[in-house]
N, C-alpha and C positions, 0 to 999 in steps of 0.2 A: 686112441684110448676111448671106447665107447662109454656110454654112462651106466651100461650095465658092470663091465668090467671094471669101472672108476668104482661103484659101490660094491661089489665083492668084490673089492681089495682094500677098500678102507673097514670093512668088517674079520676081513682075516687077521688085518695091522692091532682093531681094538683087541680079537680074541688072541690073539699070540700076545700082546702087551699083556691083558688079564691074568694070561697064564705063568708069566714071568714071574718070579720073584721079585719083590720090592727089594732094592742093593740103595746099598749109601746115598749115591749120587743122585737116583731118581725120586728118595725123598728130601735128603737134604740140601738139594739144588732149587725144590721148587717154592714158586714164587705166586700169592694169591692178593690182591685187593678187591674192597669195594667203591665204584665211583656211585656218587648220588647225584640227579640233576634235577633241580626243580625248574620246570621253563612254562614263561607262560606267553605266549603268541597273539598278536594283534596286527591284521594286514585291512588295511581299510581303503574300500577301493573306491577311487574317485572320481570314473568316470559317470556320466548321465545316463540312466537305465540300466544298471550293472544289473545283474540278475539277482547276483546276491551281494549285500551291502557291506558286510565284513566278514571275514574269519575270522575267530577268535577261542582259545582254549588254555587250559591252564591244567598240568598233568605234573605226575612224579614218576620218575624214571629211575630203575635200579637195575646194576650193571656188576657182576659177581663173575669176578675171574681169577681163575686158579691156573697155574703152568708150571708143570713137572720140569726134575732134570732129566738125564737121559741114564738107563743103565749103564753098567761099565760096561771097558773095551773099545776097544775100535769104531763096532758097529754098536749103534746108541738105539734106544725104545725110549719114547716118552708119548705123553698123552695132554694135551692143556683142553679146558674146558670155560663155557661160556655161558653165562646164566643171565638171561634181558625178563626184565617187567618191565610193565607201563601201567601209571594205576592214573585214573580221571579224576581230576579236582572238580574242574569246570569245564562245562559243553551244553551245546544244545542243537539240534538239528539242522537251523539256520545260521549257526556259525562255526562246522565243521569243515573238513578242506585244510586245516594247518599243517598235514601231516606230523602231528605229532600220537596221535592214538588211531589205535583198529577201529573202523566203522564197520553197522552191521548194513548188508546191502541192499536188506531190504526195507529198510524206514532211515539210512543215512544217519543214524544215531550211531555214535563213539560207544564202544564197550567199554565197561567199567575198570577192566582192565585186560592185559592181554600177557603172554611170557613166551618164552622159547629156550630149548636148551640146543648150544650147539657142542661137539666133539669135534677134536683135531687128533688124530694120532700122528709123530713124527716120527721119522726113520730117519738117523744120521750116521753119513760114513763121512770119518774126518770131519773137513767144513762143510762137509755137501749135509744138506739138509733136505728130507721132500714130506711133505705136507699133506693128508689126507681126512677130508672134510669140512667142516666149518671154517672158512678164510675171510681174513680184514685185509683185501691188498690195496698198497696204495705203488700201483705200478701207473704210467703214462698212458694205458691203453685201459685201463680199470681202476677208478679207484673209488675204493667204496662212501659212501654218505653219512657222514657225521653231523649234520646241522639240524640235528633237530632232536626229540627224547633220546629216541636208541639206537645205534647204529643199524646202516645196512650191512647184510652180509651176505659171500660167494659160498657155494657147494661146489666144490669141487679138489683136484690134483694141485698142487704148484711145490716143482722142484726149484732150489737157490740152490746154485754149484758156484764155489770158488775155485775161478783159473789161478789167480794169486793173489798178492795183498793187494793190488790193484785192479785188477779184473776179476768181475762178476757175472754169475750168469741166471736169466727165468727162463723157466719152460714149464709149462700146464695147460691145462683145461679145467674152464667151467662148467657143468653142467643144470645149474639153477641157481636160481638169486631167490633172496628175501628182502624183502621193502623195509625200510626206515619205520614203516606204520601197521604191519604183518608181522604174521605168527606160523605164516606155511609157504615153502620155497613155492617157487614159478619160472617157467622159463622165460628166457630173456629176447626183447623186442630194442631196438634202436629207437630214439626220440625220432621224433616226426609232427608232421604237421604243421600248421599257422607257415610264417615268414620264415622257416628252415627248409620249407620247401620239398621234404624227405617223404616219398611212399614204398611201402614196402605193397608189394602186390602177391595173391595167392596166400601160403600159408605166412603167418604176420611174425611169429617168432621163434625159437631155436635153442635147443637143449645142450647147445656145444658151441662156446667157445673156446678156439685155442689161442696161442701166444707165446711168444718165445723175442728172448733179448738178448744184451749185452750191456752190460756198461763197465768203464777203465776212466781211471784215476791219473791223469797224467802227470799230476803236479797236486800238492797242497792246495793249489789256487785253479786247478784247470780239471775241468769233468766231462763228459760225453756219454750220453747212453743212446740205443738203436733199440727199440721195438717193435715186434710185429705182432698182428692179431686179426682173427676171426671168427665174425658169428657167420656158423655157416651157412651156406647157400641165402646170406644178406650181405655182409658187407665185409668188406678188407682195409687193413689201416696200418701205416707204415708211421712211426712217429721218431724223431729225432731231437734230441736237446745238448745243447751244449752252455755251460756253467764256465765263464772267468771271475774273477776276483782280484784287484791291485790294489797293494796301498798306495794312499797320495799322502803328499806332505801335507794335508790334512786330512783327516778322513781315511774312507776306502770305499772304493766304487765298485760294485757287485753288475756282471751283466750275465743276462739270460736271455738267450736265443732257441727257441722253438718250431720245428717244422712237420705237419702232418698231411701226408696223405691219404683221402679217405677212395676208394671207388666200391660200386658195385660187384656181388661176389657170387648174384644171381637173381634174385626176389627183386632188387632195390632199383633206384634211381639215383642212388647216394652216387655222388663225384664232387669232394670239396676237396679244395687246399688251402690248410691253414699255413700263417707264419705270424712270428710276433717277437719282437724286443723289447724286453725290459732293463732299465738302467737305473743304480739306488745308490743314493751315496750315503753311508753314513756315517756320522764326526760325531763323538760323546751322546748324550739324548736322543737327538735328532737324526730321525733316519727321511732321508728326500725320495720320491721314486717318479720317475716317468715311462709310459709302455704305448707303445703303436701294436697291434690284432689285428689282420686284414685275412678276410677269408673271399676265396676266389671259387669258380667251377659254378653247376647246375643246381648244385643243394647247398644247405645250410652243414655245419662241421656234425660230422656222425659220433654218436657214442652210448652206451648203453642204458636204456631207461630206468632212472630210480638212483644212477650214479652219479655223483661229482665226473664232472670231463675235466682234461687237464689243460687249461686253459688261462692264460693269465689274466684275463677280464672275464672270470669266474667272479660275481662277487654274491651280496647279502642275496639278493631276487634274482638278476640276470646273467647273461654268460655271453653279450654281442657276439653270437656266432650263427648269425638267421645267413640268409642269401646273401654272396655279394658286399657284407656287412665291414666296413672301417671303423677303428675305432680307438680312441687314444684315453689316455688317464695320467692324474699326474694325485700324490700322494705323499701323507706328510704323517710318521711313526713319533711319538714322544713319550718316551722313559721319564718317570719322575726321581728314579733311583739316586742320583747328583742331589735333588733338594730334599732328601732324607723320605721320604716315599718309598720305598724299594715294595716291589709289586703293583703300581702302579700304572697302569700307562693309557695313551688315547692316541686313535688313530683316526684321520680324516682321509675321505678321498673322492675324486669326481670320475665317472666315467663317461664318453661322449659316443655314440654312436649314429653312424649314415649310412648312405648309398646303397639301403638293404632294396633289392628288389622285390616287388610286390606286382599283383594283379594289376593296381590301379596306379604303379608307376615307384617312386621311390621313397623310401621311409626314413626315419630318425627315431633315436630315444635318447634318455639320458639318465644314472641313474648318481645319487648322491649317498654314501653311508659316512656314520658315526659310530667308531666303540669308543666303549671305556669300559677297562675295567680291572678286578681291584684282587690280587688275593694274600689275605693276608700271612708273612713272613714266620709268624712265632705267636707262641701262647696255646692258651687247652683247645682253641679253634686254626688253627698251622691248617694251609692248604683248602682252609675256605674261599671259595672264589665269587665275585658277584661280575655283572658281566651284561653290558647294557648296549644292545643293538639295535640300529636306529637307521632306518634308508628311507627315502624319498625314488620314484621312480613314474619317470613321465614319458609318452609313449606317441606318435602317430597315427600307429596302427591297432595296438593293444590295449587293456587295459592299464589305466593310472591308480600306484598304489601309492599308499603311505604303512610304514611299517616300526614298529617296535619289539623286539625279544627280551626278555628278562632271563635271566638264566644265572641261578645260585648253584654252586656244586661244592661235593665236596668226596674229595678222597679218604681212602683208610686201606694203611699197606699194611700186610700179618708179614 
């Protein structure tokens, strides 16, 4: 599916949908809110000679989404749409870099604001559903970026086929991204550089990614999915996860087990393999968790720049997936909901990382987060949320941050 053919056919899909009569179900199926986020950013860096002393900005983000049903019949037409602002509270030249606003390139000044409209048109036969245009996937091999004003988003194809109630299936292509802090698609480059070790050589990035999966439900308590994917003539990535869940005589122990391989697909030097377990028990309030991450091979773990990887020492700043890189955490979930709190909760956790290889031999980091936070249950303010991010992160080789997020949101369902 080239990226020509991907966009004349997501423009036939809008203009046959335009042309349609509006039926029952395509309007009274559909479904629109507004999310608000006000976030304001502080990363304070603290090694000796940093170039630049902090980043720091304070923005408001607005997020207008509407999603049709589908005409009658068998075969379905709908259309959902996407509407991003970001407007500047607070900025200034030497403390932009939070990614939360559009910079201008040439004086490094945040614009005052920025927006973007995206379109999806869907085509559904039965459960099969395929997708064309503006995508949020949150697939193992792509998943888009939420941590910060406005989401990132994919341009492209992605069919979901159901084999049955328990088996599912992906297949697509991307052909551009938009950045968390951008208002015009670009194609797509693999992270690279520092202690992941990752170059891409000759032409640096690529207008096609494909992908295609599985996943089956074995049991209430047992999952597994298989994905595949590439950017072309960069890199290739095979990912596997499998999900148990038992209850114990007190409690109930959640494990997740994850496997990827990354290699070379032609441009690259990329050959990582990852793996990782995680084990979480949780009994009333208290949820425990502990996870091992050990990535092996010539590079650091591959994945698409600008995106969350799927990675379970993913956290606030880092993701220990550089060269070579070990790496354990151990973490501690609490619900206030039992001491009459309900919306409440805080979360601690430590993450430890080694044996990253480097030019000058062997490295370490570590990094520390804090949430908490709060949204409240009921009243003329239902589904206010406050939300207080707090990591420390110390380094060998990199810079040493300190960090705090604020982030007030608030929803409104029509």
């Amino acid at each position: 599916m080239s990226m020509k053919i991907l966009h004349n056919t997501t423009l036939i899909a809008l203009s046959t949908l335009l042309a349609l009569p509006a039926s029952a179900s395509f309007l009274e199926d559909s479904q629109s809110r507004i999310e608000l986020r006000n976030f304001y950013f502080n990363r304070d860096f603290r090694q000796s000679g940093a170039s630049q002393s902090k980043a720091e900005e304070w923005a408001q983000g607005i997020r207008a989404y509407w999603q049709s049903g589908y005409t009658d019949g068998r075969f379905g037409v709908g259309l959902d749409a996407l509407a991003l602002a970001g407007i500047k509270l607070d900025s200034s030249p030497d403390r932009t870099g939070t990614g939360l606003l559009k910079r201008d390139r040439s004086d490094n000044r945040a614009m005052d604001e920025y927006s973007q409209l995206g379109l999806t048109a869907k085509l559904r036969l039965d459960q099969h559903v395929l997708r064309l245009g503006t995508l949020l996937p949150q697939l193992p091999l792509a998943m888009h970026n939420d941590s910060r004003l406005l989401p990132q988003t994919f341009r492209g194809g992605w069919l979901q086929a159901k084999g049955s109630e328990a088996l599912s299936f992906d297949l697509g292509r991307f052909n551009a991204i938009n950045l968390r802090d951008s208002s015009d698609h670009q194609r797509m480059t693999p992270v690279q550089g520092g202690a992941r070790n990752v170059i891409v050589s000759g032409k640096p990035d690529s207008n096609a990614f494909d992908f295609a999966g599985a996943s089956y439900r074995f049991s209430d308590n047992t999952r597994a999915s298989y994905h595949y994917g590439e950017l072309d003539s960069i890199y290739r990535q095979h990912y596997l996860v499998f999900n148990y869940s038992r209850p114990l005589s007190i409690g109930k122990l959640d494990s997740n087990l994850r496997y990827a391989d990354s290699s070379n697909a032609g441009r690259s030097n990329i050959d990582n393999r990852m793996t990782s377990l995680a084990l979480t028990w949780q009994h009333n309030m208290h949820r425990l968790g502990t996870s091992y991450q050990q990535m092996n091979g010539r590079t650091g773990f591959a994945y698409l720049s600008g995106t969350d990887p799927f990675l379970t020492h993913l956290v606030q700043i880092n993701d220990f997936a550089n060269r070579d890189e070990r790496s354990w955490q151990v973490r501690h979930d609490y619900s206030f909901a039992d001491l009459g709190l309900p919306g409440l909760s805080l979360m601690n956790r430590y993450t430890h990382g080694d044996n990253i290889e480097l030019a000058t031999g062997r490295g370490s980091e570590w990094e520390r987060n804090t949430d908490l936070a709060y949204t409240l249950q009921s009243g003329p303010l239902k589904n206010l949320s406050l939300h207080w991010r707090n990591a420390t992160y110390r380094s060998s080789f990199a810079s040493d941050m300190d960090e705090n997020r604020i982030i007030v949101g608030y929803n409104i369902s029509f």
